[in-house]
DSSP file (Angstrom, degrees, kcal/mol; ACC not computed):
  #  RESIDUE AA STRUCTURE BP1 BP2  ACC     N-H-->O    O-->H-N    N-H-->O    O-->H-N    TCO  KAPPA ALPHA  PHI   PSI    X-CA   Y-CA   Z-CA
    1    1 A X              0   0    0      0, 0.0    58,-0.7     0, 0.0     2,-0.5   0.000 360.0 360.0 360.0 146.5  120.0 -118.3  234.6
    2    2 A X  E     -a   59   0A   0    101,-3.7     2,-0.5   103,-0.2    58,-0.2  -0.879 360.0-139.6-127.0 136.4  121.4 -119.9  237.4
    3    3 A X  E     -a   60   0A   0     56,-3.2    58,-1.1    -2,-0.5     2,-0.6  -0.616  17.7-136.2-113.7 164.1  120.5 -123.4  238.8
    4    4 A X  E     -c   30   0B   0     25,-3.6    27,-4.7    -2,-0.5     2,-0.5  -0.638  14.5-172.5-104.9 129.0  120.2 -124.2  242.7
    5    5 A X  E     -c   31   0B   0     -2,-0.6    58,-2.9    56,-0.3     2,-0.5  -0.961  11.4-161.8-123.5 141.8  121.5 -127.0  244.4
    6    6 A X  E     +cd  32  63B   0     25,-1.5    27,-1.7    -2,-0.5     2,-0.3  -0.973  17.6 166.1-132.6 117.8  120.3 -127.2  248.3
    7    7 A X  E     +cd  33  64B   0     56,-1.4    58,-0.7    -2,-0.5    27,-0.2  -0.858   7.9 146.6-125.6 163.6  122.2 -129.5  250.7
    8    8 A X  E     -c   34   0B   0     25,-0.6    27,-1.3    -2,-0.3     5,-0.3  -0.897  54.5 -58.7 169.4 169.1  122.4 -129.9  254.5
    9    9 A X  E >  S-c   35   0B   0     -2,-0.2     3,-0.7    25,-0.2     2,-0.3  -0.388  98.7 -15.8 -89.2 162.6  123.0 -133.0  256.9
   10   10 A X  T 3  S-     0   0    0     25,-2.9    25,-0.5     1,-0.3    -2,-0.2  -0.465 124.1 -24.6  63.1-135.8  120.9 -135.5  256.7
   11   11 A X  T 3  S+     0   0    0     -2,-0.3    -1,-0.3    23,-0.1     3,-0.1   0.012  95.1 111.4 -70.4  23.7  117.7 -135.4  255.2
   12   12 A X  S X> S+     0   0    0     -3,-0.7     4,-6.1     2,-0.2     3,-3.7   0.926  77.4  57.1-111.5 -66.0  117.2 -131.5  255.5
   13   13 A X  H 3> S+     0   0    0      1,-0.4     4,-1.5    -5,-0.3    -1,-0.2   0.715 103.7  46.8 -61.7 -41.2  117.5 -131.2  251.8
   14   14 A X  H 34 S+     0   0    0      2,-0.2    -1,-0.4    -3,-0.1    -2,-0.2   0.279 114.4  43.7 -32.2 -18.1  115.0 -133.4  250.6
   15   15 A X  H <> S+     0   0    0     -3,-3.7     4,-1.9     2,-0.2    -2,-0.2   0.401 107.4  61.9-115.2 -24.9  112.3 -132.3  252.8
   16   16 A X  H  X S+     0   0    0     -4,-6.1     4,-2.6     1,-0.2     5,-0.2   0.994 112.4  39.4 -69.1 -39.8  113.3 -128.7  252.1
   17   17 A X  H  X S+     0   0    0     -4,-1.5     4,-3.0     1,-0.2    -1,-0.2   0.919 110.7  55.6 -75.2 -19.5  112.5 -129.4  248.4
   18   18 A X  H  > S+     0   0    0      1,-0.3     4,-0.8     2,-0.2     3,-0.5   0.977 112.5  48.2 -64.2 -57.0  109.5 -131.5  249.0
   19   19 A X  H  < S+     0   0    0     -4,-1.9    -1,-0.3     2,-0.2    -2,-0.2   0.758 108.7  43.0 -29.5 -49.3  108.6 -128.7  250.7
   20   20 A X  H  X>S+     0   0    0     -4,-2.6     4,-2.0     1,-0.2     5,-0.5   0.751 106.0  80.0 -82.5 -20.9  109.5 -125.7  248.0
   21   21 A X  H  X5S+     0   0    0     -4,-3.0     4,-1.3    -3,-0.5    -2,-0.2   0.818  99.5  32.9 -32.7 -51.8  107.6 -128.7  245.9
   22   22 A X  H  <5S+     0   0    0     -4,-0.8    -1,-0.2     1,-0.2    -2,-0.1   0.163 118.9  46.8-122.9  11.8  104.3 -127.4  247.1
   23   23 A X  H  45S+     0   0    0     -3,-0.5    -1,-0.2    -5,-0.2    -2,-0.2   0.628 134.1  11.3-114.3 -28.5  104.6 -124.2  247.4
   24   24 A X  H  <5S-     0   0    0     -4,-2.0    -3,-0.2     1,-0.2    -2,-0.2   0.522 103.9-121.7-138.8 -20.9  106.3 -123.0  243.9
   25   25 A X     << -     0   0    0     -4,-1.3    -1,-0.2    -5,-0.5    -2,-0.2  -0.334  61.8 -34.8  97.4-157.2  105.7 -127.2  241.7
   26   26 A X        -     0   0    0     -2,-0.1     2,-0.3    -4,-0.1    -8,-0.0  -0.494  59.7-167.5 -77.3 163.2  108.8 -129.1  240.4
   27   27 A X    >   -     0   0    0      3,-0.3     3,-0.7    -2,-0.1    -2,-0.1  -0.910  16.8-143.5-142.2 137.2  111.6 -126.5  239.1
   28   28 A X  T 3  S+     0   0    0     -2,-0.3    -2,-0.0     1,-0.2   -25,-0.0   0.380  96.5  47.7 -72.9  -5.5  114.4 -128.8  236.9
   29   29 A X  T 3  S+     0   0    0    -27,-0.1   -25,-3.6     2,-0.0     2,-0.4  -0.142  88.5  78.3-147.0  42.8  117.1 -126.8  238.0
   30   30 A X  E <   +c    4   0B   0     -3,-0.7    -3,-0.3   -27,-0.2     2,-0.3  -0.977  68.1 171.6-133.9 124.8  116.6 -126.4  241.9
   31   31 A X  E     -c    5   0B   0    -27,-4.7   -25,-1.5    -2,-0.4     2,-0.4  -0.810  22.0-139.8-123.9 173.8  118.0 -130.0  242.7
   32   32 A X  E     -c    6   0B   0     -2,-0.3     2,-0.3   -27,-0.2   -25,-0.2  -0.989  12.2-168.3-143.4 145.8  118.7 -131.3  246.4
   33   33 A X  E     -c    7   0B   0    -27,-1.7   -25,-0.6    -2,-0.4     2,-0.3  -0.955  12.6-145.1-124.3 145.8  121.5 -133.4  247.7
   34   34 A X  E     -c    8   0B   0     -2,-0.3     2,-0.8   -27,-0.2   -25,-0.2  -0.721   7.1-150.3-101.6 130.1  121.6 -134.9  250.8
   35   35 A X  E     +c    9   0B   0    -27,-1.3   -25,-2.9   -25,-0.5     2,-0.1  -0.896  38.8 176.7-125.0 112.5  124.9 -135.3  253.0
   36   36 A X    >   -     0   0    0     -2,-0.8     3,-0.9   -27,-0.2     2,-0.2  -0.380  37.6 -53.8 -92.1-179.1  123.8 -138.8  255.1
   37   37 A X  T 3  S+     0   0    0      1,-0.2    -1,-0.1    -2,-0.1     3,-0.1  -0.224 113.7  15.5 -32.1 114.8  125.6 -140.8  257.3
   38   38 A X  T 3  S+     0   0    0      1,-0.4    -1,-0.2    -2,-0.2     2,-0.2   0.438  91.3 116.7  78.5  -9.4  128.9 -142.1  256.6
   39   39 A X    <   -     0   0    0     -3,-0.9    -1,-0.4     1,-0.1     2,-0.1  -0.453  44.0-170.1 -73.0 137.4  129.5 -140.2  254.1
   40   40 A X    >>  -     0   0    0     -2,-0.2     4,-1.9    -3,-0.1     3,-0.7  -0.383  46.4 -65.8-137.8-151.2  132.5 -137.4  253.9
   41   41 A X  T 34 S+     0   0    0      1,-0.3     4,-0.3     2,-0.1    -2,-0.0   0.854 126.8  45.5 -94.2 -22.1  133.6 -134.6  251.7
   42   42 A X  T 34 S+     0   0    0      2,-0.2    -1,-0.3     3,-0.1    -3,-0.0   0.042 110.0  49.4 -97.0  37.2  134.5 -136.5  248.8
   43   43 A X  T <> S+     0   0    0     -3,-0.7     4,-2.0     3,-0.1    -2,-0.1   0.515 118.8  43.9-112.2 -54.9  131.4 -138.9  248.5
   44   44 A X  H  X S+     0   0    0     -4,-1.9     4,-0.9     2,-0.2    -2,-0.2   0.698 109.4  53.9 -81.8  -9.8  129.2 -135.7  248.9
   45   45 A X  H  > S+     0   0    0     -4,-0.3     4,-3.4    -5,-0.3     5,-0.2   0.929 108.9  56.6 -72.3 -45.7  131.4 -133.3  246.3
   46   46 A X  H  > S+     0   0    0      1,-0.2     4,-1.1     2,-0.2    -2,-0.2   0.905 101.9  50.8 -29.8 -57.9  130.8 -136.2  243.9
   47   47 A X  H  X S+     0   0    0     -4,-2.0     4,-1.5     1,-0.3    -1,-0.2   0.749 113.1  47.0 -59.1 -40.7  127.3 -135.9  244.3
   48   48 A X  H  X S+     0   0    0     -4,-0.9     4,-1.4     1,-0.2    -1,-0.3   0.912 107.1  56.4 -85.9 -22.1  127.4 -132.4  243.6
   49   49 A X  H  X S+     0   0    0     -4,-3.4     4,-2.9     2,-0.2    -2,-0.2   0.687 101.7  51.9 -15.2 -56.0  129.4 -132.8  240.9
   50   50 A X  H  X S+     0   0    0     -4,-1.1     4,-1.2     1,-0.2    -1,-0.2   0.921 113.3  49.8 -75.6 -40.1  127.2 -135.1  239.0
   51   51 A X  H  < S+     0   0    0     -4,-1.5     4,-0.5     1,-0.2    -2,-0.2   0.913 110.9  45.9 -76.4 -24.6  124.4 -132.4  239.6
   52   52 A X  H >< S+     0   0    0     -4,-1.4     3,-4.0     1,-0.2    -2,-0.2   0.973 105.6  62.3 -62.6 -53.5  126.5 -129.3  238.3
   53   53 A X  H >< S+     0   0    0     -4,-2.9     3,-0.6     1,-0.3    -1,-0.2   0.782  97.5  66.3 -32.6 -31.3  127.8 -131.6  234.9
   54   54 A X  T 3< S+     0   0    0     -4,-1.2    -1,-0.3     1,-0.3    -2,-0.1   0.612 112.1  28.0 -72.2 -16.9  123.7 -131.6  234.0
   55   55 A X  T X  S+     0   0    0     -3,-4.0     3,-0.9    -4,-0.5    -1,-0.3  -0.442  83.2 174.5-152.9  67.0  123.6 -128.2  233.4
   56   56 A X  T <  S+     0   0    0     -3,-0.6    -2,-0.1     1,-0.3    -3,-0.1   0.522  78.9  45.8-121.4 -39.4  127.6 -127.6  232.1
   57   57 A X  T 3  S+     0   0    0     -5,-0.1     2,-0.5    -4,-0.1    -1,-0.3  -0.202  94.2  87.9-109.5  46.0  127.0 -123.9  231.1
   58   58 A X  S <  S-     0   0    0     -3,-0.9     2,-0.2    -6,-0.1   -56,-0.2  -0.980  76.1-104.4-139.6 125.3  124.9 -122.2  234.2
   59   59 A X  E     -a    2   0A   0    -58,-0.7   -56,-3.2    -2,-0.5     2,-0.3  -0.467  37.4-130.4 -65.9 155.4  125.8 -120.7  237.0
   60   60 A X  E     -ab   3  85A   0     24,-2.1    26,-1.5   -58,-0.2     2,-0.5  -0.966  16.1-169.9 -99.8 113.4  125.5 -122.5  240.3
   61   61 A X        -     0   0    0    -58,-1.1   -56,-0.3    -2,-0.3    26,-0.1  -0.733   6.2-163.0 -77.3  73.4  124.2 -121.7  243.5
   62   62 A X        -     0   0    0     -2,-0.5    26,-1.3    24,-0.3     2,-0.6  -0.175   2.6-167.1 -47.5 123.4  124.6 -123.6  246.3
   63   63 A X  E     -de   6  88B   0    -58,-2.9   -56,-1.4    24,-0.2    26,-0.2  -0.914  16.7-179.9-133.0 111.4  122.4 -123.3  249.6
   64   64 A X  E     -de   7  89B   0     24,-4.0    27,-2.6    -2,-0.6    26,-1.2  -0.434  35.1-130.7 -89.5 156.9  123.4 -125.0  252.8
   65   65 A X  S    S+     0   0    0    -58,-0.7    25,-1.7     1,-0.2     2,-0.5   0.938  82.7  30.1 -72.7 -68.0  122.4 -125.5  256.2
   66   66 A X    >   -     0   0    0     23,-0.2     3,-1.9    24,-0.1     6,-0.3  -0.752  69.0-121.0-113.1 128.1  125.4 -124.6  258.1
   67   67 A X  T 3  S-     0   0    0     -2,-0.5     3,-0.1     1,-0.2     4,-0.1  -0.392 103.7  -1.5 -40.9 128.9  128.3 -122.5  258.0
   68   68 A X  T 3  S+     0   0    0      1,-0.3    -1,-0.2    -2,-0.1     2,-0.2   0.134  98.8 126.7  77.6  -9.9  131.3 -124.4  258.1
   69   69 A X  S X> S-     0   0    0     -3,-1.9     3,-4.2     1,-0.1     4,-2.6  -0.494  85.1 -82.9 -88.7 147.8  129.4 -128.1  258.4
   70   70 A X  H 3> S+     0   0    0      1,-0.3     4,-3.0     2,-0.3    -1,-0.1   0.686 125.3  59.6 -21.6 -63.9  130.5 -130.7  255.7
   71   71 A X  H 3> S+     0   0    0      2,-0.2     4,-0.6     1,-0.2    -1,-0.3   0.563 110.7  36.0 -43.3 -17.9  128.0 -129.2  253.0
   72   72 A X  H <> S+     0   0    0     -3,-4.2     4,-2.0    -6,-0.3    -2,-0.3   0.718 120.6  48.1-111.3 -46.4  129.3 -126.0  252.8
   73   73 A X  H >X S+     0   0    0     -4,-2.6     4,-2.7     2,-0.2     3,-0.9   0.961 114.5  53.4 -55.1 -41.8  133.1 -127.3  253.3
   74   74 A X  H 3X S+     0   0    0     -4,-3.0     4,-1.3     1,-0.3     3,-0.4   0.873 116.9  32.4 -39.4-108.2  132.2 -129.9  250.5
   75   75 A X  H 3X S+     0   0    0     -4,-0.6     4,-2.0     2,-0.2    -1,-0.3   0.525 114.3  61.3 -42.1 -15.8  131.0 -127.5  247.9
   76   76 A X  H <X S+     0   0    0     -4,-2.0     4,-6.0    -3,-0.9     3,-0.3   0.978 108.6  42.6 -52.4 -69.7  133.4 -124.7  249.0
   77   77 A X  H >< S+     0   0    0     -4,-2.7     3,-0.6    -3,-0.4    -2,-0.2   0.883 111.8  58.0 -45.4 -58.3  136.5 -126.9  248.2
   78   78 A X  H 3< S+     0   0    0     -4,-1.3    -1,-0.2     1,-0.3    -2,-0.2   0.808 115.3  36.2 -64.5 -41.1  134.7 -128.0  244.9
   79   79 A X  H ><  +     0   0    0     -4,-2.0     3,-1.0    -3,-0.3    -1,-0.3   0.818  70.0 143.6 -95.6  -6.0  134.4 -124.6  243.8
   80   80 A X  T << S+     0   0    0     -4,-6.0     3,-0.1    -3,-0.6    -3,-0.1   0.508  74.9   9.6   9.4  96.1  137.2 -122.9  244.8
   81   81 A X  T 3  S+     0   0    0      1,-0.3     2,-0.5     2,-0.1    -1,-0.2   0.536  83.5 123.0 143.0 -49.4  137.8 -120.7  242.0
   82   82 A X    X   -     0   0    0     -3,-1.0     3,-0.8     1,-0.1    -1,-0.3  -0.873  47.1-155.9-121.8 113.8  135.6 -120.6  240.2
   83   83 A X  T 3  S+     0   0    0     -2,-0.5     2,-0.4     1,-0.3    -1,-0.1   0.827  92.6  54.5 -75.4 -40.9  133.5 -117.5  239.1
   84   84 A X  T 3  S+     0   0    0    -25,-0.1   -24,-2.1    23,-0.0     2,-0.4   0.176 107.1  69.3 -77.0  26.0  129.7 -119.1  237.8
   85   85 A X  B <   +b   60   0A   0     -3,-0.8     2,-0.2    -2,-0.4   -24,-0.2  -0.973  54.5 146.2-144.5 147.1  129.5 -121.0  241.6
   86   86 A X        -     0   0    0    -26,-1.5   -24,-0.3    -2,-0.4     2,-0.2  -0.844  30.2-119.2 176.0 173.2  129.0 -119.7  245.1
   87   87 A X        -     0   0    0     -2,-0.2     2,-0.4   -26,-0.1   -24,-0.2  -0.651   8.5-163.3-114.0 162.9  127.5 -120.6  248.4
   88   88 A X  E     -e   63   0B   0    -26,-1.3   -24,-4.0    -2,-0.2     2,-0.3  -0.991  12.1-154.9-156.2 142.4  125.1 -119.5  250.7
   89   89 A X  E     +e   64   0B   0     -2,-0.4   -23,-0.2   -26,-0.2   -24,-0.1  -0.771  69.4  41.8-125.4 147.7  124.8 -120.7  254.2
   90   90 A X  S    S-     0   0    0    -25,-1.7     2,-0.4   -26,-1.2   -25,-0.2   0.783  74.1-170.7 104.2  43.2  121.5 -120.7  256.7
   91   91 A X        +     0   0    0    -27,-2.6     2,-0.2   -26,-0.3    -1,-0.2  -0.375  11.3 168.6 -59.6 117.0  118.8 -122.0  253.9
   92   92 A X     >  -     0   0    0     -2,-0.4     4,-1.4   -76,-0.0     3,-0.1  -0.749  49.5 -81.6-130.8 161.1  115.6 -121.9  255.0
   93   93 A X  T  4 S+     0   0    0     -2,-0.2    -2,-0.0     1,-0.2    -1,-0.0   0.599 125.4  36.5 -48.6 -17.4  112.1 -122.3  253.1
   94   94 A X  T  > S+     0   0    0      2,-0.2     4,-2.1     3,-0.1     5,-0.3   0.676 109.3  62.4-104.1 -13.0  111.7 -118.6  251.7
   95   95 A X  H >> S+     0   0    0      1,-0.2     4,-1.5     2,-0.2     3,-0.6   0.963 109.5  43.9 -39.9 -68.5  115.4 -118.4  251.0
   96   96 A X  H 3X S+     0   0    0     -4,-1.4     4,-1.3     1,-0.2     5,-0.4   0.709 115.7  46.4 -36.3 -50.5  114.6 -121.3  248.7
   97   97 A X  H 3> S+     0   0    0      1,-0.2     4,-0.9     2,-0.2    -1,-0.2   0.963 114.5  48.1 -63.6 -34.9  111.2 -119.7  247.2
   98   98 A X  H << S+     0   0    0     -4,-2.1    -2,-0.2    -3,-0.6    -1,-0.2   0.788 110.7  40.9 -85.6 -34.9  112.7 -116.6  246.6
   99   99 A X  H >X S+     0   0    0     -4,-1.5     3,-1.7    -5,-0.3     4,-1.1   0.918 115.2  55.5 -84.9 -33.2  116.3 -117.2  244.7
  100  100 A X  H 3< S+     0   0    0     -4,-1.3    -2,-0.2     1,-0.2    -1,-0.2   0.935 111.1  44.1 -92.4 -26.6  114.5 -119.9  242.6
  101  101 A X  T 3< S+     0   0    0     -4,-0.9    -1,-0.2    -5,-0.4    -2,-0.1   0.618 121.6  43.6 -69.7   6.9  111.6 -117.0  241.4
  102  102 A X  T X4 S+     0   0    0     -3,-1.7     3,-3.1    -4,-0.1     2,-1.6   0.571  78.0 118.3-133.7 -11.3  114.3 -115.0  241.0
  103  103 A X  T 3<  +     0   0    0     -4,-1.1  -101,-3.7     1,-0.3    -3,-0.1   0.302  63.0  84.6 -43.0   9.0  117.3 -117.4  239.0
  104  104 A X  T 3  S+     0   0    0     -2,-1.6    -1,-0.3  -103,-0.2     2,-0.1   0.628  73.1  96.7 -76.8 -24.7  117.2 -115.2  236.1
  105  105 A X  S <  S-     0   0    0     -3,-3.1  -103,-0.2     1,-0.2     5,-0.1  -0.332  91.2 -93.6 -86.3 167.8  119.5 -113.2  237.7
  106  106 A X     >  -     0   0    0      1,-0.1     4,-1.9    -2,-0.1    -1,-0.2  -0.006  43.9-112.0 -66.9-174.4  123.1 -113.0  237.4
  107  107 A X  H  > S+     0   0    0      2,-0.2     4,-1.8     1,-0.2    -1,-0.1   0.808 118.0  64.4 -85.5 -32.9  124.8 -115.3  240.2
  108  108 A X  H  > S+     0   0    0      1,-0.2     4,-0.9     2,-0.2    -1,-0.2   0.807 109.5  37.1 -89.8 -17.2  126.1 -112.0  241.8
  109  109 A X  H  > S+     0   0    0      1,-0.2     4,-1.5     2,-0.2    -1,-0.2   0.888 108.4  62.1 -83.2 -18.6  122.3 -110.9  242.6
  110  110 A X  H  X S+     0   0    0     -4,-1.9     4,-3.4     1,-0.2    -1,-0.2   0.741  95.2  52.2 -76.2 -40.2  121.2 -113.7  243.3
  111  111 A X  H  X S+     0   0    0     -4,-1.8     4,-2.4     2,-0.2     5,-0.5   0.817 113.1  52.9 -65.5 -21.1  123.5 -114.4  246.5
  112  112 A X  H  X S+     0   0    0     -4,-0.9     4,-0.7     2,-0.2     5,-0.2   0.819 106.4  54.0 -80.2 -35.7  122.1 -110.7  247.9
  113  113 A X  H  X S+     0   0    0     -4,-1.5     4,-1.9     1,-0.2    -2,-0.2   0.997 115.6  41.0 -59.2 -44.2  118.5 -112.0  247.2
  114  114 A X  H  X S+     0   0    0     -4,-3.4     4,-1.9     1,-0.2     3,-0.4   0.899 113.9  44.0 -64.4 -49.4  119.5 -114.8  249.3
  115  115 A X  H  X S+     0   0    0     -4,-2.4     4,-2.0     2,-0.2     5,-0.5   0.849 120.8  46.0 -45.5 -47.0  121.5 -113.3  252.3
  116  116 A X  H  < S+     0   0    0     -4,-0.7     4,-0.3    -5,-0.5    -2,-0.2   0.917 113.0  50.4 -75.7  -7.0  118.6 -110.4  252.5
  117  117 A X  H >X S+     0   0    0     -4,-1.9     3,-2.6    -3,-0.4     4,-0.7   0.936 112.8  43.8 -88.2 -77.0  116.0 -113.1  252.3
  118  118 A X  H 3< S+     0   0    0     -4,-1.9    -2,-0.2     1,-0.3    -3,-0.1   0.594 112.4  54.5 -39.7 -36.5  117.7 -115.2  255.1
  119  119 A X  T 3< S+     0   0    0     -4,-2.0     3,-0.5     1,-0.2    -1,-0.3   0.864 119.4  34.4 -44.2 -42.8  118.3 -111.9  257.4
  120  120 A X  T <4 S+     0   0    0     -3,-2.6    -2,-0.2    -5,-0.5    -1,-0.2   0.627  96.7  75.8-116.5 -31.8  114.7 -111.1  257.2
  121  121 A X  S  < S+     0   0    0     -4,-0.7     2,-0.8     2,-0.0    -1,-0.2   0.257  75.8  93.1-105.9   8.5  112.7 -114.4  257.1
  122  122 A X        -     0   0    0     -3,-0.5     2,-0.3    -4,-0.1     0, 0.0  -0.872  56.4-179.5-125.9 125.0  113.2 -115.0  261.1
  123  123 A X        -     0   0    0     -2,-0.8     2,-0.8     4,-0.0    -2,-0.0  -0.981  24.6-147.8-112.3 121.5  110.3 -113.6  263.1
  124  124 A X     >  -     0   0    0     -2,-0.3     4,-2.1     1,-0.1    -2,-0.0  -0.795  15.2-142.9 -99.6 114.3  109.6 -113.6  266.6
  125  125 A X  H  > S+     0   0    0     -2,-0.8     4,-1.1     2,-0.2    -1,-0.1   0.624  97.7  34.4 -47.0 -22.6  105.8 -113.7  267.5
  126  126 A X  H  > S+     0   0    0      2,-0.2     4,-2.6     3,-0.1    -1,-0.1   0.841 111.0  58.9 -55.2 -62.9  105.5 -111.4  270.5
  127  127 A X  H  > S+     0   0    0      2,-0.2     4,-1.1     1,-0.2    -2,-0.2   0.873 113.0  46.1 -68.4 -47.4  108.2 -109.2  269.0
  128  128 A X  H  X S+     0   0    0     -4,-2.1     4,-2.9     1,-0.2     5,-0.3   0.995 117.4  43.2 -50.2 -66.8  104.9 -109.1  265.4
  129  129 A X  H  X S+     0   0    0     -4,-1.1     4,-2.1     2,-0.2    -1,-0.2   0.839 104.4  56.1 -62.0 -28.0  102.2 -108.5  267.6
  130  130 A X  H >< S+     0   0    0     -4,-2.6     3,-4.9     1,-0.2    -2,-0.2   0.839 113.3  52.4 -47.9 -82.4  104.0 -105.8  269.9
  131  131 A X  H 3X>S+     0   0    0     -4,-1.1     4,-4.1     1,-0.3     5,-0.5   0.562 110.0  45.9  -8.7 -52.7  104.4 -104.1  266.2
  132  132 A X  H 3X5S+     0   0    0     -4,-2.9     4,-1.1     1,-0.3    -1,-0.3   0.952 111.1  49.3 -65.9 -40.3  100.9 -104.3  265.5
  133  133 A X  H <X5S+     0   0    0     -3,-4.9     4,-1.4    -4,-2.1    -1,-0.3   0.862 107.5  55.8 -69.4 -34.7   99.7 -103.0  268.7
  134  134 A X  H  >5S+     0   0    0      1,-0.2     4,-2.6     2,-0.2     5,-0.3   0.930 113.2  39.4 -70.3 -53.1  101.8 -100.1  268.6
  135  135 A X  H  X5S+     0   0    0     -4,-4.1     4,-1.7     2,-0.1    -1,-0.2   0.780 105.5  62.2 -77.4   0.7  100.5  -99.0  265.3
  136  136 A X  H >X<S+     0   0    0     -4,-1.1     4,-2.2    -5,-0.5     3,-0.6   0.962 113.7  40.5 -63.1 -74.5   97.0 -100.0  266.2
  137  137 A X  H 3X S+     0   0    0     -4,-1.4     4,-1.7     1,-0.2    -2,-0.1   0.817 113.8  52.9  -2.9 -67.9   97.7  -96.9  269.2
  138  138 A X  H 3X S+     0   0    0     -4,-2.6     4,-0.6     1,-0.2    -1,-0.2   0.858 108.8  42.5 -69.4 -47.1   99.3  -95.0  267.0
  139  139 A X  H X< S+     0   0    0     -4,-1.7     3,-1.2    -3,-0.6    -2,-0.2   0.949 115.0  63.8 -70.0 -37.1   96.2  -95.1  264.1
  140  140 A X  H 3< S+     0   0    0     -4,-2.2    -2,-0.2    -5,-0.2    -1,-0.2   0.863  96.7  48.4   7.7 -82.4   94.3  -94.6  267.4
  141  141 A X  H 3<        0   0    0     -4,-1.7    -1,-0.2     1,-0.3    -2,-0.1   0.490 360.0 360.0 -76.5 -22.8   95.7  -91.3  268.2
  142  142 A X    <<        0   0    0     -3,-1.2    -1,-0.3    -4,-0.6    -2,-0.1   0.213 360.0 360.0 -64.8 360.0   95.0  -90.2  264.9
């Protein structure tokens, strides 16, 4: 089982769980760290640190906001290496719903749930409704 740590600047990460809070209840091993203000890459590694040490035999899964942004260098450099960890960039609210219903799985399925969840989860309204109207036509025709 693998447990999820969700980071991003500012507050992001905190309001994403508050969020996954009330959709899915507390889960003990989807934790959020916060990368604030003033704060650099070894303030915030700490921080992740302290949360990996809590659960010493589990793989890890890290979900960030942005590629390349402080959170994702942070935890890269911290795992470097290291087979039970890896990261996943563009975290959004179903990313989040979906790898933590799914944290049973090994670490390596779990990063595909996430990437194919994050591909997938971005919708354009116009772009829905064309969809709908076309098969509306299309049952139509029928």
């Amino acid at each position: 089982m693998s447990v999820i740590i969700v980071s991003g600047h500012g507050e992001f990460s905190l309001g994403l769980l508050d969020a996954f809070e009330m959709v899915f209840g507390t889960d003990e091993k989807v934790k959020a760290v916060p990368f604030k203000k003033g704060e650099g890459i070894p303030q915030l590694q700490e921080k992740y640190q302290e949360q990996i040490c809590l659960f010493p035999d589990e793989e890890v899964l890290f979900l960030v906001d942005v590629y390349g942004g402080t959170p994702y260098n942070a935890a890269t450099q911290l795992i470097y290496g290291q087979m039970n960890c890896d990261v996943v960039t563009g975290v959004n609210l179903p990313m989040l719903l979906e790898t933590a219903a799914q944290k049973d799985q090994t670490l390596v399925e779990l990063t595909k749930v996430a990437k194919t969840i994050g591909e997938s989860s971005a919708k354009v309204f116009s772009e829905e409704i064309s969809k709908i109207k076309h098969t509306d036509l299309e049952d139509d025709e029928l």
